[in-house]
PASEBA-1860 file (N, C-alpha, C; in nm, 3 decimals):
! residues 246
1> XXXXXXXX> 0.084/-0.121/0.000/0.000/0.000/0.000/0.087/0.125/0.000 ~ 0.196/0.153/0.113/0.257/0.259/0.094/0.363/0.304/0.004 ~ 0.408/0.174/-0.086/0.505/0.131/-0.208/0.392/0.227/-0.373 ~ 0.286/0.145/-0.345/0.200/0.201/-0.400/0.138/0.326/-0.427 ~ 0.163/0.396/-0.296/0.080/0.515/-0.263/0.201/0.628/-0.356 ~ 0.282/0.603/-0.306/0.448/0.668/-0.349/0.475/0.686/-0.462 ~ 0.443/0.521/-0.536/0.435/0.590/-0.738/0.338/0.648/-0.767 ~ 0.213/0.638/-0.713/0.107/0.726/-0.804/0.113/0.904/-0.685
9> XXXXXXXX> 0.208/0.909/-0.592/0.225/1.014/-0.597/0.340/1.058/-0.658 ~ 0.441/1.026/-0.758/0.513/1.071/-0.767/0.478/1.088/-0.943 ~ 0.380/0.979/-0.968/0.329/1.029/-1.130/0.232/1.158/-1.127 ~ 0.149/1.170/-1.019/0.072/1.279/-1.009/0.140/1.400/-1.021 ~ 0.265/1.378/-0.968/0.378/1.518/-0.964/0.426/1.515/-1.069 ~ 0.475/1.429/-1.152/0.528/1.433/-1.264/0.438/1.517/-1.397 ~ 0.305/1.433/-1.360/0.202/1.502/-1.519/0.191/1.651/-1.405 ~ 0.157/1.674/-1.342/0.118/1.829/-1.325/0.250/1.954/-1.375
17> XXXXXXXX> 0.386/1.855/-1.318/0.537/1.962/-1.387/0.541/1.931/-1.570 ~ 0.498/1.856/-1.580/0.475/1.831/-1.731/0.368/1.861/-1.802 ~ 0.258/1.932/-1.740/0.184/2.025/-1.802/0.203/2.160/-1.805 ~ 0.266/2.176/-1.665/0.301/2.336/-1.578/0.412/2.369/-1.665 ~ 0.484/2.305/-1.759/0.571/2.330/-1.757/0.540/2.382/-1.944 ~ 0.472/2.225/-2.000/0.445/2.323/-2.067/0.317/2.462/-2.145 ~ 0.270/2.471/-2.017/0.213/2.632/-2.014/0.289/2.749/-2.016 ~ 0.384/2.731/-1.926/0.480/2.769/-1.877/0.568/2.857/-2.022
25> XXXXXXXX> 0.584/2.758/-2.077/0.635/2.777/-2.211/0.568/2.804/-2.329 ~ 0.449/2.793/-2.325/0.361/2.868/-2.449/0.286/2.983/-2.399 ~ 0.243/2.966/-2.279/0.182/3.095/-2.247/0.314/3.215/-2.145 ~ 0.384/3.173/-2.102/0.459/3.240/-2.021/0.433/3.204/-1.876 ~ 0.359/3.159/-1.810/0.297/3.135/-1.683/0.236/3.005/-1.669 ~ 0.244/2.944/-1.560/0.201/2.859/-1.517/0.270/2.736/-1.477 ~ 0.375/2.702/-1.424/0.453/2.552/-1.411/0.351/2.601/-1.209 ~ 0.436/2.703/-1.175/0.358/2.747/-1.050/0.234/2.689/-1.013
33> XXXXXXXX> 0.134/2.790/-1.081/0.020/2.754/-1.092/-0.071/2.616/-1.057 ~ 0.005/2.507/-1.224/-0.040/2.427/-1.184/-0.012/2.324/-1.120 ~ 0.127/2.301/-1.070/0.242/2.214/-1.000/0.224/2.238/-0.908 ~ 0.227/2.380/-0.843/0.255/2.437/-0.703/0.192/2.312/-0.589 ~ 0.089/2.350/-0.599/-0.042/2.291/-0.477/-0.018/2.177/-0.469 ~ -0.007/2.094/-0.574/0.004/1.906/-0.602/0.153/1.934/-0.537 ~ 0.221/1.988/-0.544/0.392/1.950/-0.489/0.412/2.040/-0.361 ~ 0.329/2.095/-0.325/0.300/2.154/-0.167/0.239/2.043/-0.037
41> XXXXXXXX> 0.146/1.983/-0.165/0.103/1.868/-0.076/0.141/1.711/-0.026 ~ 0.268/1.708/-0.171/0.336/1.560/-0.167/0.473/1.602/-0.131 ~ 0.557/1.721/-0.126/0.635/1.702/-0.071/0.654/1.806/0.039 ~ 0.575/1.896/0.093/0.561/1.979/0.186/0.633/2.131/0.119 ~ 0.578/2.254/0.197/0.614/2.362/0.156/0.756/2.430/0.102 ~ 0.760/2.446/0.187/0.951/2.507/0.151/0.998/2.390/0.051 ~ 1.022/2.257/0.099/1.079/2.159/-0.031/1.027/2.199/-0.183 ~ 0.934/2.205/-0.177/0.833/2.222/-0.317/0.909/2.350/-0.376
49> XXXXXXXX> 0.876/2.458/-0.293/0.889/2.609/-0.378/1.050/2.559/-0.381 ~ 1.166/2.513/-0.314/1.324/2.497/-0.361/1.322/2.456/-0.507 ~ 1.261/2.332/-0.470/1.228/2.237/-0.611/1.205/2.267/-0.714 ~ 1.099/2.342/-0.748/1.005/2.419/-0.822/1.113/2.507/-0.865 ~ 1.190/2.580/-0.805/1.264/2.674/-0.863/1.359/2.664/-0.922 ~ 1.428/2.577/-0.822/1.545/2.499/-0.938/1.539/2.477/-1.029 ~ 1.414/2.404/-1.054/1.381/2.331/-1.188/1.342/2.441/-1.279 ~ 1.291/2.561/-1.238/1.199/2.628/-1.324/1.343/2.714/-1.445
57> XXXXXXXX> 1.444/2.744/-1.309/1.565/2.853/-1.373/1.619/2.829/-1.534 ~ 1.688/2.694/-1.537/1.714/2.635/-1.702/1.582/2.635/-1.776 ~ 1.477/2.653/-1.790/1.360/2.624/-1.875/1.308/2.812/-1.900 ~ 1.345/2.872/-1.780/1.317/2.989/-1.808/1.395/3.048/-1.883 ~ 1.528/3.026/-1.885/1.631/3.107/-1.949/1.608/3.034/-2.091 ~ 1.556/2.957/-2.114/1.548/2.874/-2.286/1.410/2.980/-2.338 ~ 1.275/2.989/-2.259/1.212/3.044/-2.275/1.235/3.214/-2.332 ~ 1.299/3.257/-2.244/1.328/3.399/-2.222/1.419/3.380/-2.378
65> XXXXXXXX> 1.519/3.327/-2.359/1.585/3.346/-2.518/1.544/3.367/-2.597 ~ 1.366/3.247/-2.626/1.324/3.274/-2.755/1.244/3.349/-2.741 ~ 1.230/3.441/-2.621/1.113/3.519/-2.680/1.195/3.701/-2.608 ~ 1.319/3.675/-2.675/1.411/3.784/-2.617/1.349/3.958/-2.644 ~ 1.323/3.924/-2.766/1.301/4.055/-2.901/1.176/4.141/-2.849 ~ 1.087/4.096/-2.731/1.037/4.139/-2.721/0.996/4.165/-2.564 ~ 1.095/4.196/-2.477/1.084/4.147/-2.340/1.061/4.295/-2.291 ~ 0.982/4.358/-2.197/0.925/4.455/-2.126/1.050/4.519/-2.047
73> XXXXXXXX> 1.160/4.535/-2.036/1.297/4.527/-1.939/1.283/4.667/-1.835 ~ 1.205/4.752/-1.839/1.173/4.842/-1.759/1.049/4.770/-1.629 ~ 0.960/4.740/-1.703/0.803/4.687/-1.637/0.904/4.547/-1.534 ~ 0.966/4.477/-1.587/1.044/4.348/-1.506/1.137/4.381/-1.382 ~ 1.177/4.513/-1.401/1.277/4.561/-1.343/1.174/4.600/-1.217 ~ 1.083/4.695/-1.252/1.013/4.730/-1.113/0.923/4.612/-1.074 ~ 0.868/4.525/-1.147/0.833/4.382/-1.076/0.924/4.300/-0.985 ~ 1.048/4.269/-1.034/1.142/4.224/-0.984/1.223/4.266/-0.850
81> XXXXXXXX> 1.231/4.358/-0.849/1.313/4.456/-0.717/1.243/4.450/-0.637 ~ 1.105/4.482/-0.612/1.061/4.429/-0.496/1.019/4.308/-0.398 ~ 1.023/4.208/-0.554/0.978/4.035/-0.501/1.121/4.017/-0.459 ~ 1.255/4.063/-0.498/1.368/4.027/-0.428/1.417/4.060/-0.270 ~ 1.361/4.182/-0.280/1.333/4.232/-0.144/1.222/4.164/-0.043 ~ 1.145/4.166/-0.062/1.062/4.062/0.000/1.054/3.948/0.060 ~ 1.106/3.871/-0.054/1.099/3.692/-0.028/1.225/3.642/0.095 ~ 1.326/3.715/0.100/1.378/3.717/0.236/1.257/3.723/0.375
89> XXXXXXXX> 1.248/3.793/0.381/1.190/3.888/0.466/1.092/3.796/0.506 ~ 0.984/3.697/0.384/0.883/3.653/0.431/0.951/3.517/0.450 ~ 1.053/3.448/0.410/1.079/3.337/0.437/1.114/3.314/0.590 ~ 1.113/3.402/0.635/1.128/3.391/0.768/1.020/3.448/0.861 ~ 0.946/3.494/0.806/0.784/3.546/0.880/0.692/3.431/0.891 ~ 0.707/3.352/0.767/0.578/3.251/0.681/0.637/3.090/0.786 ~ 0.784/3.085/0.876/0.773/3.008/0.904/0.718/2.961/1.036 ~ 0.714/3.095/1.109/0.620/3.045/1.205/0.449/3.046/1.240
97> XXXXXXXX> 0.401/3.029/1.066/0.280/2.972/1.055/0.241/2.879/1.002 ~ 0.132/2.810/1.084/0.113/2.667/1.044/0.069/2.651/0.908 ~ 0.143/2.562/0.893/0.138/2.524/0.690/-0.073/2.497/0.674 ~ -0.151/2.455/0.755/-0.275/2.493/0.717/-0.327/2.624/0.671 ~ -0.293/2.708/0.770/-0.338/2.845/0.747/-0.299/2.896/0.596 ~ -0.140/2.868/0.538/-0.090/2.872/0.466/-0.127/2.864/0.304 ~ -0.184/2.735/0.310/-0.226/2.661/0.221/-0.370/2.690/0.169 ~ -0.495/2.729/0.302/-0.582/2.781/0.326/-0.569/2.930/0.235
105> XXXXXXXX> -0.514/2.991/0.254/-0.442/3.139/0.203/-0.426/3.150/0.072 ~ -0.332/3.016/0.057/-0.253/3.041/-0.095/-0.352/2.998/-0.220 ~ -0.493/2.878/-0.187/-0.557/2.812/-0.253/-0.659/2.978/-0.292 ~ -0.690/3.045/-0.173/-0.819/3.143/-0.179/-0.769/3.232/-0.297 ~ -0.629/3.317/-0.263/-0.550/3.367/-0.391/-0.543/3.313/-0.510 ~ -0.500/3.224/-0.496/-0.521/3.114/-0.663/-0.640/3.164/-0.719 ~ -0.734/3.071/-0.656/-0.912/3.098/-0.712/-0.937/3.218/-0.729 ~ -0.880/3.340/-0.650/-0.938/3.445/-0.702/-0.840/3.511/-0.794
113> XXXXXXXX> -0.728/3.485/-0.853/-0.660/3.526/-0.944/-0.710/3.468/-1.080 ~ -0.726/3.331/-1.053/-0.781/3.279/-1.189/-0.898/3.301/-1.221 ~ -1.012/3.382/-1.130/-1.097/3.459/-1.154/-1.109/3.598/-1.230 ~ -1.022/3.645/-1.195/-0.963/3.802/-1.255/-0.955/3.757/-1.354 ~ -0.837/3.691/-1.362/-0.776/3.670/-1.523/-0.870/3.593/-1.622 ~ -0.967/3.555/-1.574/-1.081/3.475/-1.650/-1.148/3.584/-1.689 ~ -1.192/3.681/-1.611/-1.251/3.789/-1.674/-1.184/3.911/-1.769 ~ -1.078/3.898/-1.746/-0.964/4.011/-1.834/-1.016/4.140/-1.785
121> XXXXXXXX> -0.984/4.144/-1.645/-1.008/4.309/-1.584/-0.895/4.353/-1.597 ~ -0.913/4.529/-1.692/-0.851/4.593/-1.739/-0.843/4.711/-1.671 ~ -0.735/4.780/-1.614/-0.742/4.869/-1.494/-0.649/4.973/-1.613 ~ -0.657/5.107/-1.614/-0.551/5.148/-1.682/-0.446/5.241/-1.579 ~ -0.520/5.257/-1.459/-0.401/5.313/-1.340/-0.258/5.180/-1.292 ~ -0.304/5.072/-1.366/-0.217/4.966/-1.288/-0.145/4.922/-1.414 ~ -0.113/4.983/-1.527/-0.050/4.914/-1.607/0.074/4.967/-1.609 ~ 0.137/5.115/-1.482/0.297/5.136/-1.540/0.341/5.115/-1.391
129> XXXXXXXX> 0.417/5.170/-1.330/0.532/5.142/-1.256/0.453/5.096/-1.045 ~ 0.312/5.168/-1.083/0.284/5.065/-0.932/0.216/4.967/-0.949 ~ 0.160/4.946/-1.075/0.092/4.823/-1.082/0.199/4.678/-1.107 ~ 0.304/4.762/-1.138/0.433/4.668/-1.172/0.492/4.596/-1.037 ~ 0.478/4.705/-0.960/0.552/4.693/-0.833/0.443/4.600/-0.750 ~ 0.330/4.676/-0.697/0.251/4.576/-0.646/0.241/4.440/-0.696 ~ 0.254/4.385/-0.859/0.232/4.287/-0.885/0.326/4.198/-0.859 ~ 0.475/4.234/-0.812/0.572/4.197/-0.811/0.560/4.146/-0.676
137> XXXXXXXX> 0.494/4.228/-0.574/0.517/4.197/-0.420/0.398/4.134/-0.398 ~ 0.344/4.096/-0.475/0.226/3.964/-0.420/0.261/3.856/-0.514 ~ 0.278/3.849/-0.613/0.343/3.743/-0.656/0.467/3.677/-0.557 ~ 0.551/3.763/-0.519/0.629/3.699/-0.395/0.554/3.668/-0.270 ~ 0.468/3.730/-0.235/0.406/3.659/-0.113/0.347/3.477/-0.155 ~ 0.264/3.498/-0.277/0.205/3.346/-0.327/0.268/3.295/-0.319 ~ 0.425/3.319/-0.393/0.563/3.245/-0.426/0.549/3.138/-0.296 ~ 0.623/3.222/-0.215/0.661/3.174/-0.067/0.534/3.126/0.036
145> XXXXXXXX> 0.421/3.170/-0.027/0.276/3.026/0.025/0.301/2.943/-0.068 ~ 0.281/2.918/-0.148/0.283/2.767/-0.189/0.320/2.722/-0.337 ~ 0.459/2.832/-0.391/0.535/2.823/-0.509/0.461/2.833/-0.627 ~ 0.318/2.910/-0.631/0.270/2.949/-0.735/0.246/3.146/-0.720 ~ 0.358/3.159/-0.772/0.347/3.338/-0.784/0.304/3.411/-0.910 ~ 0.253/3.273/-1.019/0.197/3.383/-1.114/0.069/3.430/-1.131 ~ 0.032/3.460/-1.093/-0.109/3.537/-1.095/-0.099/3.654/-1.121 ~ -0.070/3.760/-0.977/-0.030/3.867/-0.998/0.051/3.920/-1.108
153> XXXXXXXX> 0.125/3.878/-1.208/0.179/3.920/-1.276/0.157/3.895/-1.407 ~ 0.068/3.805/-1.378/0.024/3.751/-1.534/-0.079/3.871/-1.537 ~ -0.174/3.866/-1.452/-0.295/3.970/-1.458/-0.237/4.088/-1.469 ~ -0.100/4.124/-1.445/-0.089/4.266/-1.498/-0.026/4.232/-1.626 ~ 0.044/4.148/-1.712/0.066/4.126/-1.829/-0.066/4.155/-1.907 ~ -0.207/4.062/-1.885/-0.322/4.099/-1.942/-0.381/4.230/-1.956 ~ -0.357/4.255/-1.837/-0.458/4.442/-1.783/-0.321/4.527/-1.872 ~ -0.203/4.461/-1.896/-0.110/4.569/-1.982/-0.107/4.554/-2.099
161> XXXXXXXX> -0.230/4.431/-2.165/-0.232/4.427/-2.312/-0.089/4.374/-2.377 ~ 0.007/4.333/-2.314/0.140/4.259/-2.343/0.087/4.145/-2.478 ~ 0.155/4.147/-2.579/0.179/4.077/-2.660/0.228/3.925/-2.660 ~ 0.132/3.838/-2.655/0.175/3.681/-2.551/0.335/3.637/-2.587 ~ 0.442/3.700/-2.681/0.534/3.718/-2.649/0.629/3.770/-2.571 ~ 0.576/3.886/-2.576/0.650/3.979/-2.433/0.563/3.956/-2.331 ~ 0.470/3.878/-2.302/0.443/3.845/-2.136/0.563/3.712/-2.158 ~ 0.538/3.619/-2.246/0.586/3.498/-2.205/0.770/3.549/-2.173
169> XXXXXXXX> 0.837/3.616/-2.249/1.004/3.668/-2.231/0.999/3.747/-2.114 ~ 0.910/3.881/-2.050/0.921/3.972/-1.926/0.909/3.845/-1.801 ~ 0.818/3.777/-1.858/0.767/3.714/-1.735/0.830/3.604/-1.686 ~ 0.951/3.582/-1.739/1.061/3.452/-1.708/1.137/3.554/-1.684 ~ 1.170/3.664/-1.698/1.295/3.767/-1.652/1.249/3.789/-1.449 ~ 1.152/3.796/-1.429/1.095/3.804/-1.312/1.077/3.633/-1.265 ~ 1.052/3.585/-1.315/1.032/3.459/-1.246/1.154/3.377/-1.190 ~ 1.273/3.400/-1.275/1.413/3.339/-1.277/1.442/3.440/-1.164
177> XXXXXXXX> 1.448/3.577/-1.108/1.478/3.663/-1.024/1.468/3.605/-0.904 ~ 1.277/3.594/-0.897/1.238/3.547/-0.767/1.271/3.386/-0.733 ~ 1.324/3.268/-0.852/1.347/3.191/-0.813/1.450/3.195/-0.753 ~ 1.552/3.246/-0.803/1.708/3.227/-0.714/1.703/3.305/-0.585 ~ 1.577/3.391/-0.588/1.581/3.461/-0.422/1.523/3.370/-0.315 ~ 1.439/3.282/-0.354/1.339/3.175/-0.312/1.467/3.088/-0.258 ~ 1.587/3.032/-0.343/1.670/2.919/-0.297/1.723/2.973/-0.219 ~ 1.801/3.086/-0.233/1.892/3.168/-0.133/1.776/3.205/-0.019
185> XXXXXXXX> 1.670/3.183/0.004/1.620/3.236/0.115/1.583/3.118/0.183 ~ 1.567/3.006/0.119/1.509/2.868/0.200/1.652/2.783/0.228 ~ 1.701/2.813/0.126/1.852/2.685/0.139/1.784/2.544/0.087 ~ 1.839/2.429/0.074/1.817/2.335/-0.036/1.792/2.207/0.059 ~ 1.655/2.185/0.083/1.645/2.072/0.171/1.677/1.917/0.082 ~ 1.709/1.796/0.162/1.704/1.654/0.041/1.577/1.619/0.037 ~ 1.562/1.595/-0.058/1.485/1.510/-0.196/1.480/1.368/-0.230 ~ 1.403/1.284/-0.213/1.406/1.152/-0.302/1.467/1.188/-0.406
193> XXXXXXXX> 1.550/1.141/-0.474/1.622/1.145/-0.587/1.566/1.099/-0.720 ~ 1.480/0.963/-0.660/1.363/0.927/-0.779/1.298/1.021/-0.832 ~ 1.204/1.125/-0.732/1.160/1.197/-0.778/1.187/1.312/-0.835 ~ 1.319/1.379/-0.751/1.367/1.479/-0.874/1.388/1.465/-1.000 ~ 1.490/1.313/-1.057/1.469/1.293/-1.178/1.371/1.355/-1.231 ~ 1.260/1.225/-1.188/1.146/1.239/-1.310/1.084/1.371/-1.320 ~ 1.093/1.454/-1.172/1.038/1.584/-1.207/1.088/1.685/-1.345 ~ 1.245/1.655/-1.286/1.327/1.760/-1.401/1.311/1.693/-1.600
201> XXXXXXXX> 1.276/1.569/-1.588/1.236/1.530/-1.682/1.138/1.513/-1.790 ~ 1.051/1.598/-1.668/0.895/1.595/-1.711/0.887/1.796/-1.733 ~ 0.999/1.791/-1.648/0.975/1.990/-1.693/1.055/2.030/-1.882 ~ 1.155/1.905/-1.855/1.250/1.931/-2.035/1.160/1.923/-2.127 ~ 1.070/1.804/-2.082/1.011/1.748/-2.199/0.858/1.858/-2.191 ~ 0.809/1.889/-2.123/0.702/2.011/-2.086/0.706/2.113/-2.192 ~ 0.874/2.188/-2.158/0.916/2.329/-2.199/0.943/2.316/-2.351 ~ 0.981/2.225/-2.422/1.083/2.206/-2.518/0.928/2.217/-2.593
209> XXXXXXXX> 0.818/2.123/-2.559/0.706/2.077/-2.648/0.622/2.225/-2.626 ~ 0.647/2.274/-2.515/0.548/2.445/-2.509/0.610/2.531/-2.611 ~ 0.735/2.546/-2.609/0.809/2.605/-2.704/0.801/2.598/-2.815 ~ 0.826/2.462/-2.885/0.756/2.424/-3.003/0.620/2.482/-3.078 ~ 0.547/2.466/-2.958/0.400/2.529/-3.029/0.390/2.644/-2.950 ~ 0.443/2.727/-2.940/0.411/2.819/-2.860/0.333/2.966/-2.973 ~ 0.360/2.994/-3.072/0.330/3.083/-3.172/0.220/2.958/-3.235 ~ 0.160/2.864/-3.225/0.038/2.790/-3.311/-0.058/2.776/-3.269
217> XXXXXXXX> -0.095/2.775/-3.102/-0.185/2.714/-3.058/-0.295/2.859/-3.005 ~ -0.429/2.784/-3.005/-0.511/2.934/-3.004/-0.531/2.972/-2.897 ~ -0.484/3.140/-2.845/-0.449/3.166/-2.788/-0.539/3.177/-2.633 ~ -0.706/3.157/-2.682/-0.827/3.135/-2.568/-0.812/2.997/-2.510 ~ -0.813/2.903/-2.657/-0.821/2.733/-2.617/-0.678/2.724/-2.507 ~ -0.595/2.775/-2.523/-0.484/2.771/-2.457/-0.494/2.824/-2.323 ~ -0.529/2.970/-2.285/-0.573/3.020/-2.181/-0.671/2.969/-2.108 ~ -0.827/2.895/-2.148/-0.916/2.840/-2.058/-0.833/2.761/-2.034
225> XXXXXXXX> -0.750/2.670/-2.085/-0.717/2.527/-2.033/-0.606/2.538/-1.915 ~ -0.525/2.636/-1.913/-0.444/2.703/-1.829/-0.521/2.739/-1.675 ~ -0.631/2.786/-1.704/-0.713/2.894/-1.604/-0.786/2.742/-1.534 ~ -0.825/2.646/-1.618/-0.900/2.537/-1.554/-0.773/2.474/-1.448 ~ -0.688/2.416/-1.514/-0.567/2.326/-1.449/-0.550/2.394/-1.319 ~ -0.512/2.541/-1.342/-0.514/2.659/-1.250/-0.571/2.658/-1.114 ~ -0.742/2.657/-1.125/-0.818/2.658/-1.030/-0.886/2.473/-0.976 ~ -0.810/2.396/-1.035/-0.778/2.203/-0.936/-0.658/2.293/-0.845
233> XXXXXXXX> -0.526/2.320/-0.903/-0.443/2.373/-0.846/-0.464/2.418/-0.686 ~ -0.581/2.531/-0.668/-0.572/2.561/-0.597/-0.703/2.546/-0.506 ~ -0.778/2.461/-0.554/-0.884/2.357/-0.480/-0.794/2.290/-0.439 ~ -0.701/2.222/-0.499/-0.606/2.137/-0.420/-0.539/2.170/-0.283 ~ -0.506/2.315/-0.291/-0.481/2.353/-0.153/-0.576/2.405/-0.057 ~ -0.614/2.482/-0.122/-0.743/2.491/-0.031/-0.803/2.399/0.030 ~ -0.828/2.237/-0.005/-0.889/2.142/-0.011/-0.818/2.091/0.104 ~ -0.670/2.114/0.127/-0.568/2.012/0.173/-0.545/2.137/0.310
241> XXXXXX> -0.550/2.216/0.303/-0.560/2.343/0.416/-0.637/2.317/0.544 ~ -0.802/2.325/0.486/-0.884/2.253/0.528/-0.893/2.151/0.616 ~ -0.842/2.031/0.515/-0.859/1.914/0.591/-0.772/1.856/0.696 ~ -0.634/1.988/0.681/-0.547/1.974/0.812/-0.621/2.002/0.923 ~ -0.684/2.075/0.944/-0.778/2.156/1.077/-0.844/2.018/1.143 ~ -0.882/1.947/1.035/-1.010/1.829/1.125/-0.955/1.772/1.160
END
């Protein structure tokens, strides 16, 4: 039973980094999203977001390459500076609360981000340098609940009318930022080794195939299916938040 329990949690982790991953790569967003919660819950918090980031850094910088020509480098810059500042700060606030509350927190954010962004609310006070900033410092708070920080920043990619090229290139310039602030702020706990493999294996093969189609696929059919995966994501935590309490 518990031999058992172990592979189909470690395939469950595998298809979610191998979808996340490749969203991730056609739309610019989402390995977070939809990985986060499923790898919050099988391998606990802090492990997950290390994990998650590690893995995310090489796939972002392949991403970001190809979609160089068109990258936002002002809008990233004030996103970025403050999630770097931050994610210190909370990695050491967030640990003396109980991972329910946490999870409870990070699932409600999810759902209501993938709500926003389902509706495409368009703000035009939030599309230059505080909507940048704010989006930057809640995306680091999600980060560090439960290793899904794109929301906030995707929704200001949308509300900024970004060209799904320059969200997908700005938005790995910020994501690669806050990942290496995420490792340097948690430090690198061990890992089943089984499972890192297959994780990092399931993110190559994710990114390489998002990439591929990333300029073919239509750009709604692509987004609902993102926004659905999205909100299991964070029923998943929410769900798992919850059921710590009883």
């Amino acid at each position: 039973m518990g031999v058992a329990y172990a592979y189909v949690t470690i395939a469950i982790s595998v298809l979610a980094v191998l979808v996340g991953a490749f969203a991730q790569a056609s739309a610019g967003t989402g390995l977070g999203l939809i990985s986060g919660g499923i790898l919050v819950v099988t391998l606990g918090r802090e492990p997950s977001i290390v994990l998650l980031s590690l893995i995310s850094i090489p796939m972002m910088a392949a991403i970001l390459w190809q979609n160089h020509r068109d990258i936002q480098w002002k809008n990233a810059v004030f996103m970025t500076i403050p999630a770097l500042i931050a994610t210190p700060l909370l990695a050491l606030g967030l640990r003396k609360v109980a991972d329910g509350y946490l999870l409870v927190a990070a699932g409600v954010a999810v759902l209501m981000s993938v709500f926003f962004l389902l509706n495409g609310h368009n703000v035009a006070r939030l599309k230059g340098k505080i909507g940048a900033t704010g989006a930057g410092l809640l995306s680091a708070v999600m980060n560090m609940l439960s290793g899904s920080g794109g929301p906030p920043v995707a929704i200001y990619a949308v509300n900024a009318q970004w060209s799904p090229s320059a969200t997908r290139g700005t938005l790995q310039v910020f994501f690669m930022g806050m990942s290496l602030a995420s490792v340097t702020s948690l430090g690198i706990p061990l890992w089943d080794i089984r499972t890192v493999i297959f994780l990092c294996c399931a993110a190559v093969v994710g990114t390489v195939s998002g990439m591929l189609v990333a300029n073919k696929l239509p750009v709604k059919a692509a987004r609902l299916a993102i926004l659905a995966l999205a909100a299991l994501g964070g029923c998943v935590m929410l769900g798992s938040g919850i059921a710590s309490f009883l």
